[in-house]
Phi, psi and omega in degrees: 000110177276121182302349169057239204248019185289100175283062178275289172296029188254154174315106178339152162272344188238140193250155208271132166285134165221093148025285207297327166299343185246358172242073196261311187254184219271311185313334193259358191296153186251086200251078211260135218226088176245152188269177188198150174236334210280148150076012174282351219050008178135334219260137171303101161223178192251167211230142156229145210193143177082002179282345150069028174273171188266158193307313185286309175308303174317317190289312189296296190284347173285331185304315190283351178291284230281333170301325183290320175315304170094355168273142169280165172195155169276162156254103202242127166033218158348298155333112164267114185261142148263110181284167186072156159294081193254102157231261188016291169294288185304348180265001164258301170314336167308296189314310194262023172250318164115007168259205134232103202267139152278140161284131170236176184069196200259000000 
């Protein structure tokens, strides 16, 4: 009995769709900057959303936030957080980053 075409480590024939391939560069991501309270206690911080970065890229650029900022801030999954009202600072540092950020929200 001859194993024939079996390829368990060989390059797939069909290639996996993946999100990240067709959203490569920074310009096309839907990269969205809102100020936000709930659940904060009351407290003001910015929201940054839609940035599609990997964990080690994310840390790099809130470091470089909080810096520009003067503030603390956090990574909740996806999410960037900033305390305080930074959408201003953050959307020209976004911008001089090569992306295009929105203001979303009031």
């Amino acid at each position: 009995m001859s194993k024939g075409s079996w390829r368990e480590f060989d390059e797939p024939s069909t290639p996996k769709s993946n999100r990240s391939q067709f959203i490569s560069k920074k310009s096309e991501r839907n990269v969205r900057v809102q100020k936000s309270r709930g659940g904060k206690s009351g407290k003001t911080v910015t929201v940054v959303s839609g940035l599609e970065l990997d964990a080690v890229a994310a840390k790099c650029l809130l470091k470089i936030l909080k810096a520009k900022c003067g503030t603390g801030g956090t990574l909740k999954g996806d999410l960037l957080e900033l305390q305080g009202d930074q959408i201003a600072t953050v959307l020209k540092l976004l911008r001089d980053e090569g992306y295009f950020p929105k203001k979303s929200g009031g």
